[in-house]
Residue frames as qw, qx, qy, qz and C-alpha x, y, z in Angstrom:
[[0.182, -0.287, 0.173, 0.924, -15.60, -0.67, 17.63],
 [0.500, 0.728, 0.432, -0.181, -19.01, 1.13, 16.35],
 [0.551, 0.304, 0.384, 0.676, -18.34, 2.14, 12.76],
 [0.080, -0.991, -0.026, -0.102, -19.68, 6.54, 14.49],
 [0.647, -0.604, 0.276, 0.376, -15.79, 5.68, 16.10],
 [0.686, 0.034, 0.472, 0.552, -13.68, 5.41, 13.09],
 [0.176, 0.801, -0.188, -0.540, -12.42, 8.52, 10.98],
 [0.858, 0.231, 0.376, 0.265, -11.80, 6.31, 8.15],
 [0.558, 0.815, -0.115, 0.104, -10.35, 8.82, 6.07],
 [0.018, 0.818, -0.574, -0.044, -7.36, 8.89, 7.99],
 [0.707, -0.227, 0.665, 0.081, -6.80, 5.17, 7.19],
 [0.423, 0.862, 0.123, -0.251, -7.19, 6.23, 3.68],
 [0.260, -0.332, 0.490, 0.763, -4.47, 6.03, 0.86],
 [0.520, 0.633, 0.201, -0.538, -6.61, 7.47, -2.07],
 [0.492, -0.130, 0.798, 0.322, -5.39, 5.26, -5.10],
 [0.639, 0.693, -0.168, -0.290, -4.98, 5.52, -8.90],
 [0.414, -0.346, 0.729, 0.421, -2.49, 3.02, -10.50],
 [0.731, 0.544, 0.404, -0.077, -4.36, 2.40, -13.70],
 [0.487, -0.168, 0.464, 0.721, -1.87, 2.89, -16.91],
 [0.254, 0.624, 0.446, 0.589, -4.48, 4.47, -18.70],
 [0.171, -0.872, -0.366, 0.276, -5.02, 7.35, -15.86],
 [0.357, 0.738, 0.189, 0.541, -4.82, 10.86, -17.01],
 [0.233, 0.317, -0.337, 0.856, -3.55, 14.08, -15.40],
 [0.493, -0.467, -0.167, -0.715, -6.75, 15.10, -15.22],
 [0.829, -0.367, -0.417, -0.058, -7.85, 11.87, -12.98],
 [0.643, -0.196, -0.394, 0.627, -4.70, 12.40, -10.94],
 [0.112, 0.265, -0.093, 0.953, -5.71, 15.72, -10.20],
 [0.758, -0.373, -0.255, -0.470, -9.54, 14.78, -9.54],
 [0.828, -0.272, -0.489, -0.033, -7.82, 12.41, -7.23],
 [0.356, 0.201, -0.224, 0.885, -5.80, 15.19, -5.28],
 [0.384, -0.327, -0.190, -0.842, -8.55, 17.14, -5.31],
 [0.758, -0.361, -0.393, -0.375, -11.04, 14.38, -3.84],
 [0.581, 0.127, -0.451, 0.666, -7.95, 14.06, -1.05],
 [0.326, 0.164, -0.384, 0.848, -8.03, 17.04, 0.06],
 [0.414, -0.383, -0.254, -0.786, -11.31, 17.62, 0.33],
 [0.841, -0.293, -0.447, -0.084, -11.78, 14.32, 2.50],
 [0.022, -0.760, 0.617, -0.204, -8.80, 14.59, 4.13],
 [0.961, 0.141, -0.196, 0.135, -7.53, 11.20, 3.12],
 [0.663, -0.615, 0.273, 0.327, -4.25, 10.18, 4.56],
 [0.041, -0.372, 0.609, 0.699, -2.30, 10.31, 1.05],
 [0.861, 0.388, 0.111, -0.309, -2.85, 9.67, -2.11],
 [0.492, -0.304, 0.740, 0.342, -0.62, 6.63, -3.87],
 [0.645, 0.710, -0.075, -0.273, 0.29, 6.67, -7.64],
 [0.856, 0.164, 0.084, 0.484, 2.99, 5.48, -9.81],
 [0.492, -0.479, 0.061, 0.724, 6.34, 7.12, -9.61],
 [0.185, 0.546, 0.363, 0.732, 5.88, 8.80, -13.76],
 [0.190, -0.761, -0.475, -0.399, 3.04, 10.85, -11.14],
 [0.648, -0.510, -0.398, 0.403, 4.58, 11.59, -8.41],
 [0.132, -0.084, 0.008, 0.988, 6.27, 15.36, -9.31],
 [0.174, -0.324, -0.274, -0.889, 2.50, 16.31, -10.09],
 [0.539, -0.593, -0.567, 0.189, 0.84, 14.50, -6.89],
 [0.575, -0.340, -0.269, 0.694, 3.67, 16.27, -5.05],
 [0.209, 0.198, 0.203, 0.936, 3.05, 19.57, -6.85],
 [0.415, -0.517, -0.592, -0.457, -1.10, 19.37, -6.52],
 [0.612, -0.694, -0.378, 0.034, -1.01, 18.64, -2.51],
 [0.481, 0.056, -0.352, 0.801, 1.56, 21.06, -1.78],
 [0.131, -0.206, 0.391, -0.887, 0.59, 22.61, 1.55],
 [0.868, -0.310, 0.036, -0.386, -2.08, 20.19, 2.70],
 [0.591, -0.526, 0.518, -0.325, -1.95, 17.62, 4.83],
 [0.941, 0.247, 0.031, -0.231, -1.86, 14.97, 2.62],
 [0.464, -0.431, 0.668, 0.389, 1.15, 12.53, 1.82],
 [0.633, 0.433, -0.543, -0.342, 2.47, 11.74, -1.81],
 [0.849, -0.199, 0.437, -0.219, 2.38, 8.07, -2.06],
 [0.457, 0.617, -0.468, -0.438, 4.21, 5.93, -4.36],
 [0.894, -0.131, 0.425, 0.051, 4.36, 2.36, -5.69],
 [0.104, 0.784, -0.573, -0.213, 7.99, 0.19, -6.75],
 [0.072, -0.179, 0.963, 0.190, 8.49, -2.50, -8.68],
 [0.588, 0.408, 0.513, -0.475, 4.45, -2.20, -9.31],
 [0.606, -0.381, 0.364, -0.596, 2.89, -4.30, -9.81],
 [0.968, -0.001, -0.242, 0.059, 4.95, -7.82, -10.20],
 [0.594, -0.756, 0.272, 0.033, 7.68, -7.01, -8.04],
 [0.925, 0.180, 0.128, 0.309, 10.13, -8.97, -10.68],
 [0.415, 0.870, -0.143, 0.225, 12.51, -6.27, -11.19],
 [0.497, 0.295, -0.478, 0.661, 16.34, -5.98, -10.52],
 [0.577, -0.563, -0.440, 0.395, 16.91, -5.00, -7.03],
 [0.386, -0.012, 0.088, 0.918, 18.93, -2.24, -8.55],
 [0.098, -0.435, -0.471, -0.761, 15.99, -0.97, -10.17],
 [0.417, -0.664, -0.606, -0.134, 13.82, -0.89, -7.15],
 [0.512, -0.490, -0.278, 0.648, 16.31, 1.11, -5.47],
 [0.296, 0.027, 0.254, 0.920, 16.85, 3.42, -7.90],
 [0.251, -0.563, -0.466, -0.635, 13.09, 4.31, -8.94],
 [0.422, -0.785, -0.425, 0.156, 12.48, 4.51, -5.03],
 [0.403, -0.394, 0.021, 0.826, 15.37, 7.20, -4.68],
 [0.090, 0.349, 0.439, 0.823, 13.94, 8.96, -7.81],
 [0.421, -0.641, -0.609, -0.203, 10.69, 8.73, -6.13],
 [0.589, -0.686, -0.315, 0.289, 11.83, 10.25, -3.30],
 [0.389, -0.098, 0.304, 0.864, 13.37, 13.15, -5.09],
 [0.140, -0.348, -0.439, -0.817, 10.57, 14.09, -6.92],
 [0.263, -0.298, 0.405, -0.823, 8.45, 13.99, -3.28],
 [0.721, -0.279, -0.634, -0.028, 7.44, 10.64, -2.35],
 [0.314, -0.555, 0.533, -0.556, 6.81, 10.76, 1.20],
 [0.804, -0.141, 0.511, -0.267, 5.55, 7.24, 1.54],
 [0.215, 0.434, -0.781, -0.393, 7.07, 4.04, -0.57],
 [0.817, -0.118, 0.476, -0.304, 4.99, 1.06, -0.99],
 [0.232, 0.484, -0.784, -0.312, 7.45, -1.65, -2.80],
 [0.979, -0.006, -0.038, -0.198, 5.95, -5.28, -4.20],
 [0.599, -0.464, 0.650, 0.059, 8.33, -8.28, -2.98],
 [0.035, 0.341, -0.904, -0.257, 9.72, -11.01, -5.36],
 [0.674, -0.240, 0.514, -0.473, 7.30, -13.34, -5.15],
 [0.865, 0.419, -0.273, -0.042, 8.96, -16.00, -7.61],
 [0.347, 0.491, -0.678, 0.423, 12.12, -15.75, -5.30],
 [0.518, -0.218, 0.717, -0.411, 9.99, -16.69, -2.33],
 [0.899, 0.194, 0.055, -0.389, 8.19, -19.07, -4.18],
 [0.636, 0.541, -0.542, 0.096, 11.45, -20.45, -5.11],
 [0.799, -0.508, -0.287, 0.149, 12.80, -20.52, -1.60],
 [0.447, 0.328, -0.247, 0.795, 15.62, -17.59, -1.82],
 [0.228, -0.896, -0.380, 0.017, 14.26, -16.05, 1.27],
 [0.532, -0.466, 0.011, 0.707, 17.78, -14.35, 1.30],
 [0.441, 0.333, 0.634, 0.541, 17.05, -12.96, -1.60],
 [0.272, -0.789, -0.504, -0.224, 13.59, -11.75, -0.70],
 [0.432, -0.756, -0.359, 0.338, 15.04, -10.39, 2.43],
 [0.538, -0.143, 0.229, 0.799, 17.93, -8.94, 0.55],
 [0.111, 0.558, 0.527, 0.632, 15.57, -7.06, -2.01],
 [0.310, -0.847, -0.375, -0.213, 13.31, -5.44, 0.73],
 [0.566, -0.464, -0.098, 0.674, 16.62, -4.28, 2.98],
 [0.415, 0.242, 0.376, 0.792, 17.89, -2.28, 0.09],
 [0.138, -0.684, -0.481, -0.531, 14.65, -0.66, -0.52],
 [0.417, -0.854, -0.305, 0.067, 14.25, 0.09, 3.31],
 [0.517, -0.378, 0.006, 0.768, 17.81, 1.39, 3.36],
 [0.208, 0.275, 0.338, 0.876, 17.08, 3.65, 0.07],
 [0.129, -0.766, -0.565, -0.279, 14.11, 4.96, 1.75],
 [0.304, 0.445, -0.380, 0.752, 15.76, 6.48, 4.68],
 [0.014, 0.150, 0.763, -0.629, 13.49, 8.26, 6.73],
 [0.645, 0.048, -0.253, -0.719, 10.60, 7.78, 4.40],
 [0.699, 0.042, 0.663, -0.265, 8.07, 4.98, 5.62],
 [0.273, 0.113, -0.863, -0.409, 8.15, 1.98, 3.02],
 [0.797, 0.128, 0.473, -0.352, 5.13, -0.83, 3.22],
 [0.064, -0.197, 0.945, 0.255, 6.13, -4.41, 1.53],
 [0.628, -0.024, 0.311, -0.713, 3.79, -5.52, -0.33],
 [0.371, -0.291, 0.876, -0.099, 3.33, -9.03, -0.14],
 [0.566, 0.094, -0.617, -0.539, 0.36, -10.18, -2.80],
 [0.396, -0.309, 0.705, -0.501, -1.09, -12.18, -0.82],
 [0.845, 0.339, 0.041, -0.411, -3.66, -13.93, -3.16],
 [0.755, 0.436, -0.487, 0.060, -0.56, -15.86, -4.65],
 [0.097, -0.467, 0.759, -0.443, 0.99, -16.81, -1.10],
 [0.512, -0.187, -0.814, 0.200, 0.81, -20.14, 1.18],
 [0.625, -0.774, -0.098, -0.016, -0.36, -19.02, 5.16],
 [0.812, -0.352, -0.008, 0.466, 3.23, -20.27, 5.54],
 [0.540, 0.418, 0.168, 0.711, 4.68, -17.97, 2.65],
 [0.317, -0.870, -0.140, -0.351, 2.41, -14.87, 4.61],
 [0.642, -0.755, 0.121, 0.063, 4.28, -15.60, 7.63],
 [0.802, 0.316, 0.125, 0.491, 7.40, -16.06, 6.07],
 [0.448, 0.524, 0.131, 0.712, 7.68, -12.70, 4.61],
 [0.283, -0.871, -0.038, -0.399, 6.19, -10.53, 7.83],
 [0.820, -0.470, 0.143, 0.293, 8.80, -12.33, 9.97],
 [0.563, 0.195, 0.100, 0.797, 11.53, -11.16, 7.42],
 [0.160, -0.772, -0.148, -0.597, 9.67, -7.43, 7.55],
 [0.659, -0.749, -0.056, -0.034, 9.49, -7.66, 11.37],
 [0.759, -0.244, 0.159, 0.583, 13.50, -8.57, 11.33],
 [0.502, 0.513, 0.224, 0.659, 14.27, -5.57, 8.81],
 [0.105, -0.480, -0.322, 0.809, 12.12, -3.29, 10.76],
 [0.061, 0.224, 0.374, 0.898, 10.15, -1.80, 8.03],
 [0.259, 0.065, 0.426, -0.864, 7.00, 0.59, 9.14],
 [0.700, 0.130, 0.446, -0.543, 4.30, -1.68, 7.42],
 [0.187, -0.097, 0.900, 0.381, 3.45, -4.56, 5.46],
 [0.533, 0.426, -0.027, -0.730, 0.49, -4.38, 2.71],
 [0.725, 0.347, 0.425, -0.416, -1.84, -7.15, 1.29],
 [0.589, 0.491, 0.577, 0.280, -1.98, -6.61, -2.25],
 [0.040, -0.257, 0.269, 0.927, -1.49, -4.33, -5.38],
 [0.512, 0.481, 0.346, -0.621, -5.02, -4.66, -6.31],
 [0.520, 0.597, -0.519, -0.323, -3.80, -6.05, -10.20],
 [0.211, 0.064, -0.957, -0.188, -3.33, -9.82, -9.65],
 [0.428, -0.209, -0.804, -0.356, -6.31, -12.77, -8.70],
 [0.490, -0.802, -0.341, 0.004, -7.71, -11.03, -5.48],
 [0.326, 0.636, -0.184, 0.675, -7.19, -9.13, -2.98],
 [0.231, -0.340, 0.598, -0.688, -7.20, -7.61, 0.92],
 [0.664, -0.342, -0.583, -0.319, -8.87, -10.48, 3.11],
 [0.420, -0.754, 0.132, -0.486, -9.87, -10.61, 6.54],
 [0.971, -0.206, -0.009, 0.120, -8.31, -13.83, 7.48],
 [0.747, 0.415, 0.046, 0.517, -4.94, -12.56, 5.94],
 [0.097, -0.884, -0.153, -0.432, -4.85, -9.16, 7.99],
 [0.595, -0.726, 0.138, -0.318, -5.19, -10.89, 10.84],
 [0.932, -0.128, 0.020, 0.339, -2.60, -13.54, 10.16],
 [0.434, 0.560, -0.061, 0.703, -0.09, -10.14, 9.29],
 [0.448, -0.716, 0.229, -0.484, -1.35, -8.42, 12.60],
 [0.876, -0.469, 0.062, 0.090, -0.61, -11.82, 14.70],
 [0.775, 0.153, -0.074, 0.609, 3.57, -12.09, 12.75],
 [0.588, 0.369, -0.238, 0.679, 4.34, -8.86, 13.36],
 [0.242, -0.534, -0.634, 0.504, 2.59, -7.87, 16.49],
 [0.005, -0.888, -0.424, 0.180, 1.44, -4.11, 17.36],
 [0.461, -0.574, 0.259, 0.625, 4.74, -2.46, 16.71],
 [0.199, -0.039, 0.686, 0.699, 4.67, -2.72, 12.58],
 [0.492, 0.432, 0.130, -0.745, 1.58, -1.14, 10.67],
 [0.301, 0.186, 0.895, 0.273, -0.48, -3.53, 8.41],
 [0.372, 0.384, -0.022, -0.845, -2.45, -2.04, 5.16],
 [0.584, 0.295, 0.712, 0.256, -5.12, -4.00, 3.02],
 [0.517, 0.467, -0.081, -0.713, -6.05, -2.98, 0.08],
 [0.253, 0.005, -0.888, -0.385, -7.47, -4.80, -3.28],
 [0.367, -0.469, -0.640, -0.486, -11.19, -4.51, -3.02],
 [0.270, -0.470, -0.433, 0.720, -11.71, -2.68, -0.05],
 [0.118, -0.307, -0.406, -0.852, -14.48, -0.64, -1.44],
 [0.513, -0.645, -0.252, -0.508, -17.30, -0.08, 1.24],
 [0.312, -0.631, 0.413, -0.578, -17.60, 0.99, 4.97],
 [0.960, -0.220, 0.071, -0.159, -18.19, -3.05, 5.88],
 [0.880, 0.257, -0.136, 0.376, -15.32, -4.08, 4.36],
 [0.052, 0.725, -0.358, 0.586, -13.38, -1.12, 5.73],
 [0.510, -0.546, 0.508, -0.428, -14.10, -1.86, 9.26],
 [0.953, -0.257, 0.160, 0.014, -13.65, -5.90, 9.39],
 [0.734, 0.452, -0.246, 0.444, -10.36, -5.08, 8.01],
 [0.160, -0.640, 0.428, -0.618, -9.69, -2.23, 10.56],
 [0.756, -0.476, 0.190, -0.406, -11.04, -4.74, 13.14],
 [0.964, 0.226, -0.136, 0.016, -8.93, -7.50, 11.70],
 [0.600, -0.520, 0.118, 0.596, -5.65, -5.30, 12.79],
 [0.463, 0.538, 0.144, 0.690, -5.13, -3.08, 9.46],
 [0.540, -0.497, -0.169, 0.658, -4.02, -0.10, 10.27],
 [0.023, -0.412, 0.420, 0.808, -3.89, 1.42, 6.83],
 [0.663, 0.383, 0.639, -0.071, -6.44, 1.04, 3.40],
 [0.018, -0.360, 0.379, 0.853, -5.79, 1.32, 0.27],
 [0.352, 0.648, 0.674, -0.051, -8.75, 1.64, -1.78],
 [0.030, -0.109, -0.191, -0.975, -9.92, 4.21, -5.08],
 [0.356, -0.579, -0.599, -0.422, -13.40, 3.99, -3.13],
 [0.289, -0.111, -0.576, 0.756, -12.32, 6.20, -0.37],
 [0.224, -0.035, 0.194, -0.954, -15.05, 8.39, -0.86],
 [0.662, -0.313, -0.526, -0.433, -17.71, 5.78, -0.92],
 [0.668, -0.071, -0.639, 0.375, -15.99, 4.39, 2.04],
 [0.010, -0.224, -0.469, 0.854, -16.49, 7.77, 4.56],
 [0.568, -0.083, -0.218, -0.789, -20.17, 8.63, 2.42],
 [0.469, 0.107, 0.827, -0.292, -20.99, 4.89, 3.73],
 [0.509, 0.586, -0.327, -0.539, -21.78, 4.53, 0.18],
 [0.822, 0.078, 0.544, 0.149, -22.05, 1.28, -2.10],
 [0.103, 0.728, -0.377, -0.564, -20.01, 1.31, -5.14],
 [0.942, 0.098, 0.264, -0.182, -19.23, -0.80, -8.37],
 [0.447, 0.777, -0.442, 0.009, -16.22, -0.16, -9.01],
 [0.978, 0.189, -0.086, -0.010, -14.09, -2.89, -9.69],
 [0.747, 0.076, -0.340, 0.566, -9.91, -3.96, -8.05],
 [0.339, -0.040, -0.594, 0.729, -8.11, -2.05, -6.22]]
């Protein structure tokens, strides 16, 4: 796949999660959306009535992340902030997993935690994300085999906020568990057009990255996580 083939933007979730971002920024990043035509842009839920307000009537999706970005929270709570979310005009949900309960060995738990979530979503797409950087190979396959049994529409790397992120080895072990049928997004340092495409080649499907516009300018950047 030559890298003239690839419309990266639409693989594109345009990303802000920083606690210190401003309106402003979350507008600039709306803005820098629509211009590209990025596939969404993904924020915390607090943002999500002024994402949803900004891109109304483009093409763009509101994104949102739940339980971001240690995944430790009640189950209740993840449902609830994803229904909120989806109220206030999430169109996409990307929830973090347990990953002390897998680490523990409750995969019922785990599996329990992410059902919920896909049931509260409805017929909004969810993506699990799985942190890889703190997982086994075994723990990786573990959790896309529970995903793959749930049915949810994709499973996702990293939240760009713990000891790494999106790798190429890791993609492809998420492309091989849940075959062709289940969309796989990295993100977490996925910040230039190289890295873009050995992920895309790897089997991603999706990217989350705030270097989307280095990333279609074929641009080097120095900005730093997700």
């Amino acid at each position: 796949m030559s890298n003239q083939s690839i419309d990266y933007a639409k693989y594109i979730d345009h990303t802000l999660l920083k606690m210190d971002a401003t309106e402003q920024d979350i507008i600039k990043l709306c803005e820098e959306a629509r211009q590209h035509h990025f596939f969404s842009v993904c924020v915390n839920s607090g943002y999500v009535p002024l994402v949803a307000k900004t891109l109304a009537g483009s093409e763009v999706k509101t994104c949102c992340v739940i339980g971001f970005p240690l995944g430790a929270a009640l189950t209740s709570a993840k449902v609830f902030e994803t229904k909120a979310a989806i109220e206030a005009g999430a169109q996409e949900i990307d929830m973090v997993i347990n990953v002390g309960w897998l680490k523990s060995g409750h995969l019922d738990a785990v599996a329990d935690d992410i059902r919920q979530v896909n049931e509260a979503t409805g017929e909004v797409l969810l993506k699990v994300i799985l942190e890889t950087c703190l997982l086994t190979k075994q723990e990786i396959k573990q959790v896309c085999e529970i995903c793959k049994e749930i049915g949810v529409d994709y499973v996702k790397t990293s939240t760009g906020f713990s000891s790494g992120g999106a790798t190429v080895e890791d993609v492809a072990l998420m492309r091989a568990t849940v075959g062709p049928d289940i969309g796989v997004k990295a993100s977490g340092g996925v910040r230039d057009q190289v890295t873009a495409n050995a992920m895309i080649e790897a089997g991603a499907t999706r990217l989350g990255s705030s270097s989307g516009i280095a990333i279609v300018a074929n641009q080097k950047t120095e900005s730093q996580g997700y």
